[in-house]
DOZA-676652 format. One record per residue (C-alpha): residue in one letter; x, y, z. Coordinates in Angstrom, 3 decimals, decimal comma. Example, Ala and Ser with C-alpha at 12.3 -4.5 7.8 and 13.67 -1.06 7.14 Angstrom:
BEGIN
r:px:py:pz
A:12,300:-4,500:7,800
S:13,670:-1,060:7,140
# end
This chain:
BEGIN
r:px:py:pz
X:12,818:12,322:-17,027
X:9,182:13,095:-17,715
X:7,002:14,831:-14,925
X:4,370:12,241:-14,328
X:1,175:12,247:-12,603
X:0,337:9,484:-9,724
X:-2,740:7,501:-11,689
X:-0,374:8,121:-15,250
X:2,405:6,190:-13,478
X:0,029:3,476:-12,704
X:-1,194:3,230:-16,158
X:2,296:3,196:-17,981
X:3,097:0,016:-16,105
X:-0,081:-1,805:-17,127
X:0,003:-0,508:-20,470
X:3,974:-1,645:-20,490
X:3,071:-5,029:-18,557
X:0,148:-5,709:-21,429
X:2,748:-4,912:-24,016
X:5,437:-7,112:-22,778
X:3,506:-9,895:-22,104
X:0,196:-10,830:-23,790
X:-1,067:-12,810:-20,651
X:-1,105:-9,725:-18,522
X:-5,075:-8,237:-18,747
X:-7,103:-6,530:-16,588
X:-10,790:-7,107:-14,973
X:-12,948:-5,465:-13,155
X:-16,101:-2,273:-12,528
X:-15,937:0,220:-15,483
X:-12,028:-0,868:-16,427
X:-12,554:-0,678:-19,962
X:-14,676:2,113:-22,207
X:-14,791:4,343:-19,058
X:-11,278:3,651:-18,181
X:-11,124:3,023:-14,512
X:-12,679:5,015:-11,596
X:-9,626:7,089:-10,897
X:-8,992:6,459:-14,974
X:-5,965:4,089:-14,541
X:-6,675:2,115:-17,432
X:-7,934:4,456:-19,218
X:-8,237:4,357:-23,394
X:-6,421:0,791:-23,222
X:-9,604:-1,135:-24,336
X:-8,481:0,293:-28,081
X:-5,266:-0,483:-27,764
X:-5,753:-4,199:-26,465
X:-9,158:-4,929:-26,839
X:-12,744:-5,597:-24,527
X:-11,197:-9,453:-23,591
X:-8,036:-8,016:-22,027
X:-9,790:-4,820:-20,751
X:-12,881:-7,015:-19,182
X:-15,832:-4,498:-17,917
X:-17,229:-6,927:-15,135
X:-21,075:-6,841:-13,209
X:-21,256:-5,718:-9,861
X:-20,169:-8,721:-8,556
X:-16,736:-8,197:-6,458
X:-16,913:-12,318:-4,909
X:-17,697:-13,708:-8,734
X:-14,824:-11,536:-10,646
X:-12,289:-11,998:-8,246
X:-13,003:-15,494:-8,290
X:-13,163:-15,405:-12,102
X:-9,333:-13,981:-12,012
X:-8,193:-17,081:-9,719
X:-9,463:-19,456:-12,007
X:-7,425:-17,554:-15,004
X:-4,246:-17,263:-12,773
X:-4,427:-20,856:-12,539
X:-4,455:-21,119:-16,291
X:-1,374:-19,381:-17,011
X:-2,948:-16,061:-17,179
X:-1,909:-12,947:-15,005
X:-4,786:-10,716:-13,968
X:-4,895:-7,427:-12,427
X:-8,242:-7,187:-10,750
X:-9,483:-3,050:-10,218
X:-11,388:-2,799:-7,322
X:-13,403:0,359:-8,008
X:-12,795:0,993:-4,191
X:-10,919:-1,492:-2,115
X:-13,833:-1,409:0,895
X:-15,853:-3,403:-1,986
X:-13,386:-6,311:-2,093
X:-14,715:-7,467:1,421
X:-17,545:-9,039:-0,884
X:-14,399:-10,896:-2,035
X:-12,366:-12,181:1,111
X:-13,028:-16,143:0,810
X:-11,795:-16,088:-2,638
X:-8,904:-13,909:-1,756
X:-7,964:-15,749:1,236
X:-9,288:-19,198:0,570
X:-8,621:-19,231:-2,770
X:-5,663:-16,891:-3,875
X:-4,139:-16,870:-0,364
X:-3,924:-20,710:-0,112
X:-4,065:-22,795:-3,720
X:-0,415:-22,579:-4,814
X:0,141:-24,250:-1,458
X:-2,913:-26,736:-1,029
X:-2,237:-27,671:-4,207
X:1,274:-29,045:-3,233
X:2,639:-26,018:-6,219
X:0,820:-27,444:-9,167
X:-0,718:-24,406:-9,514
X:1,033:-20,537:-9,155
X:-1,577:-17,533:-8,664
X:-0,096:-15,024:-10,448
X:-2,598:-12,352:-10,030
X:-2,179:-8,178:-8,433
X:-5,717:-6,862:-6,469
X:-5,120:-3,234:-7,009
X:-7,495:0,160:-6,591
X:-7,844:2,898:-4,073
X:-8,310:2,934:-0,494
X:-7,796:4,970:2,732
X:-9,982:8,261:3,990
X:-10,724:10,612:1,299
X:-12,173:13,705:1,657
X:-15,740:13,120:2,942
X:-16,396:9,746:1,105
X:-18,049:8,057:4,251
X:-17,523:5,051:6,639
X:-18,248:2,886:3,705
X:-15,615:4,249:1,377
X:-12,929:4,830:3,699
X:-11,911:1,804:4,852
X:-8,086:0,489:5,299
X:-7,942:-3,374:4,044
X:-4,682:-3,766:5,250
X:-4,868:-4,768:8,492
X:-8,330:-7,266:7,429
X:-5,723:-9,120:5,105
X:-2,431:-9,296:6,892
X:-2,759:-12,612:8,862
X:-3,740:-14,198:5,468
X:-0,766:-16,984:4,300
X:0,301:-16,653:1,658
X:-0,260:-12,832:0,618
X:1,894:-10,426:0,037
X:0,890:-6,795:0,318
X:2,275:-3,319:-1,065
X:1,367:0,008:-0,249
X:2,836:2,443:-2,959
X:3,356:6,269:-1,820
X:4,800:7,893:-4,642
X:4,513:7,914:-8,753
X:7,732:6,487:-8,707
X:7,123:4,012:-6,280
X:3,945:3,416:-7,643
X:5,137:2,438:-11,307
X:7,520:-0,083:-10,536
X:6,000:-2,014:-7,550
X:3,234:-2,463:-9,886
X:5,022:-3,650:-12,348
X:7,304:-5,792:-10,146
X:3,531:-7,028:-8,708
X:2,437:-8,038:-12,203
X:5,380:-10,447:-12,583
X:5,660:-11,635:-9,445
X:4,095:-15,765:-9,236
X:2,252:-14,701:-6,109
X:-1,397:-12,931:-5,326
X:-0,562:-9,209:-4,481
X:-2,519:-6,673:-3,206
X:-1,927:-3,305:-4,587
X:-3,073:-0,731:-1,962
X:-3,143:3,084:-3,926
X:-4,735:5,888:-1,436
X:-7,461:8,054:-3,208
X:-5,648:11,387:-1,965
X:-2,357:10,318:-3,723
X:-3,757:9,979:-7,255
X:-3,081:13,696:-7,978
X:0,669:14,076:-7,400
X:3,146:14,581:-9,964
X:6,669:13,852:-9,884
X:9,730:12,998:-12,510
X:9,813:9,375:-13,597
X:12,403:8,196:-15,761
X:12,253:7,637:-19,118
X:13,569:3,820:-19,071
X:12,566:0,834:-17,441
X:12,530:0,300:-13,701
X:11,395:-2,519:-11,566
X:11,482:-2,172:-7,802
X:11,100:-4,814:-5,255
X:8,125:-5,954:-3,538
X:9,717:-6,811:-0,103
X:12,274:-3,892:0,646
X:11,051:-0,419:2,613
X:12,603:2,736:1,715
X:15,064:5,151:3,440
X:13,257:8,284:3,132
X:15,629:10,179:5,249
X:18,354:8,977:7,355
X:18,520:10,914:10,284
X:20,327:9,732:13,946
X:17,681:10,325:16,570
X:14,439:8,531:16,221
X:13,215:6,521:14,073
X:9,599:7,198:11,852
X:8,431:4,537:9,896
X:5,177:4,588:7,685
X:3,401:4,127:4,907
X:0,996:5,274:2,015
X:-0,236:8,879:2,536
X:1,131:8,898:5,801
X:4,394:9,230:4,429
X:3,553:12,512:3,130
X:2,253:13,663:6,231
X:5,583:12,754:8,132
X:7,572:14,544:5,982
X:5,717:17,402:6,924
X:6,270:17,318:10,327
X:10,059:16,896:9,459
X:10,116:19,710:8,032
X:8,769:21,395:11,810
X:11,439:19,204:13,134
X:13,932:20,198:11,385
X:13,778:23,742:12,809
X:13,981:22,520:15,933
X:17,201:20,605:15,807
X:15,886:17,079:15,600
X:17,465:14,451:12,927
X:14,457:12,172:12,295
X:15,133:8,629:10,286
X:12,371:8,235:7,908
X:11,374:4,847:6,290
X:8,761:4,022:4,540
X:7,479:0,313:4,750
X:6,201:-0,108:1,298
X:5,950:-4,327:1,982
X:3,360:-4,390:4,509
X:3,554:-8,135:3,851
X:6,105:-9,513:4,359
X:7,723:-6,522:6,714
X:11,681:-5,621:5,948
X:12,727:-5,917:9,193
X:16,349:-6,050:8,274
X:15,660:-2,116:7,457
X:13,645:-1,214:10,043
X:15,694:-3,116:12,651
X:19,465:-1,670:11,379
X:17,557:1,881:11,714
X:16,300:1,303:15,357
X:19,803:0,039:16,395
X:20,910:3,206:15,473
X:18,478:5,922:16,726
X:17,188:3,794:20,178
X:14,145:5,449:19,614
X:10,849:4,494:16,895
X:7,169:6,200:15,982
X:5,204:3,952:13,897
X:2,679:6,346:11,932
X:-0,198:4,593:9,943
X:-3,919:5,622:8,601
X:-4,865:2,147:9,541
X:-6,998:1,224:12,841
X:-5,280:1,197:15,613
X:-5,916:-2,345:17,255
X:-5,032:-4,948:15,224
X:-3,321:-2,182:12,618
X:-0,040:-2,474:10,528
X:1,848:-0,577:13,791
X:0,618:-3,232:16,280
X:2,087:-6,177:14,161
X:5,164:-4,193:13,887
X:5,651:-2,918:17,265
X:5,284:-6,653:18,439
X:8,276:-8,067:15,794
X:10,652:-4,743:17,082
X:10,183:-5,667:20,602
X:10,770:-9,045:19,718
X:14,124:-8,314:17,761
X:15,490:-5,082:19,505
X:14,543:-4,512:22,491
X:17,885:-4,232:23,762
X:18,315:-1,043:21,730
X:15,302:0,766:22,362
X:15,589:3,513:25,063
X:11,548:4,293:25,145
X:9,050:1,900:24,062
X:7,899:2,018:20,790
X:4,958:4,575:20,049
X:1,476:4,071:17,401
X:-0,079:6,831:15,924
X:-3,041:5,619:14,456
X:-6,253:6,013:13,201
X:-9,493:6,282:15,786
X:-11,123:2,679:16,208
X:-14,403:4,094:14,774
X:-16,358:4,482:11,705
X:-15,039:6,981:9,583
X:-17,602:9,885:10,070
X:-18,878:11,749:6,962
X:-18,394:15,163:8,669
X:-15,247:16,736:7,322
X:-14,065:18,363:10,464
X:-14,769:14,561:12,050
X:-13,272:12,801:9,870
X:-9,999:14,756:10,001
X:-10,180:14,111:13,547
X:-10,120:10,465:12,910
X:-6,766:10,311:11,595
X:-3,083:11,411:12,457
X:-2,048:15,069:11,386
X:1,681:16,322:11,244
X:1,370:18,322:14,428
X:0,298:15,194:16,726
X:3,463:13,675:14,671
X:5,467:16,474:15,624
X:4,138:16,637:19,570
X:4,747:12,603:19,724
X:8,660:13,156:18,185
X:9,659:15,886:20,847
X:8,000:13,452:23,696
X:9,645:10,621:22,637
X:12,961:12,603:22,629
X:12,297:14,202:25,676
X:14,152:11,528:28,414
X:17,138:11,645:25,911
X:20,390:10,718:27,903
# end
């Protein structure tokens, strides 16, 4: 075990991923001499060269499209978005193109690419910067999505993303780059589709994602004190959803808070709250409760902008409310 930081695990698996396979490269703003935004890739432009390490113009709707054209080929891009707001510039070839080819082209053609950089509200980065993509790319066919939380996590969903035969999107939050934890010294893959047991716990259910995660366990912690035995999961797929998890977890607790950074209306929570309705609302004893972002631009003000999104203590308050009609 080797204490690892967040943007190092990310790098290890595309520095392992080039190494295993020489199709695997990487495109995209400042990727190669200057080694990545959030310096992801950095120093692998000596070790595999300026081709497979592609420094690309300003040009989010032409690179992107560039990288569909090479999956098609038999390569296996990883396209950097410096920050994943820009890759709006990008949707048609994402959805039109990635989303859709392996199918309108009856599978003579696989698109074997991962759309990975950071994303979410930093600290004072502006409406611009802070945007949440999830939510824009969900009801795309053909997709699938991941939203790593961890180093751990982070290292081998990416890796897992870079093999998989399908377009990927790779959401990393900007205030998660920083944290360190053990990774192991040997290989490990993890799967794309599966969400994570955090903590098993019997009375409600909490299920999240991304930084949100972090701010959950948090309020556990507050919960803990006060008696309550939260169940903690941790989508990780937000495309497709594990509902086998999510829904063996509800049938046990009765009870489930959906946190998430994205926007509230047409978020990651609503899609989700409409599926465990669907499939168990015999077992729920409340209706299911969002905590989401504010539906506005996210202001540049500090104090504002914390405002904007959920904190542990409104996770906390919305826990004890939701318990509060127990039986």
């Amino acid at each position: 075990m080797a204490e690892t930081i967040f943007f190092n695990a990310l790098r290890e698996a595309t520095d392992e991923e080039m190494a295993r396979d020489p199709r695997v490269l990487v495109m995209g703003e400042d990727v190669g001499h200057y080694g990545g935004s959030y310096k992801v890739t950095k120093d692998l432009y000596k070790k595999y060269g300026d081709l497979r390490l592609l420094d690309t113009p300003i040009a989010e709707n032409s690179f992107t499209g560039m990288a569909v054209g090479a999956a098609m080929t038999g390569l296996r891009p990883i396209v950097e978005g410096m920050n994943m707001g820009f890759l709006l510039l990008a949707f048609n070839q994402i959805s039109n193109n990635a989303g859709m080819l392996r199918y309108t082209s009856g599978g003579n053609f696989t698109i074997p690419m991962v759309i990975r950089g950071p994303g979410g509200v930093g600290r004072q980065l502006g409406a611009e910067h802070s945007q949440r993509l999830e939510a824009y790319f969900q009801a795309v066919p053909g997709l699938k999505i991941v939203a790593c939380s961890t180093p751990y996590n982070a290292k081998g969903l990416l890796k897992s993303a870079i093999r998989d035969n399908n377009p990927v999107l790779f959401f990393e939050h900007v205030l998660l780059y920083n944290l360190k934890e053990d990774l192991p010294d040997e290989e490990y893959l993890l799967p794309l589709d599966k969400a994570e047991m955090v903590r098993s716990g019997e009375d409600i259910t909490i299920v999240t994602y991304s930084r949100m995660r972090h701010h959950v366990m948090q309020a556990v912690k507050t919960l803990e004190k006060e008696g309550i035995d939260p169940e903690v999961i941790d989508l990780i797929s937000l495309k497709p959803l594990d509902m086998a998890t999510i829904a063996a977890s509800v049938r046990k607790t009765h009870r489930v808070l959906i946190v998430e950074e994205c926007m509230k209306t047409g978020g990651i929570a609503a899609e989700l709250t409409a599926q465990i309705i669907e499939q168990c609302f015999d077992d729920l004893d409340a209706p299911p409760v969002r905590l989401s972002s504010q539906d506005i631009p996210t202001p540049y003000n500090g104090m504002l902008e914390n405002l904007t999104i959920v904190q542990p203590a409104q996770i906390v308050e919305a826990t004890k409310k939701l318990l509060d009609n127990r039986i």
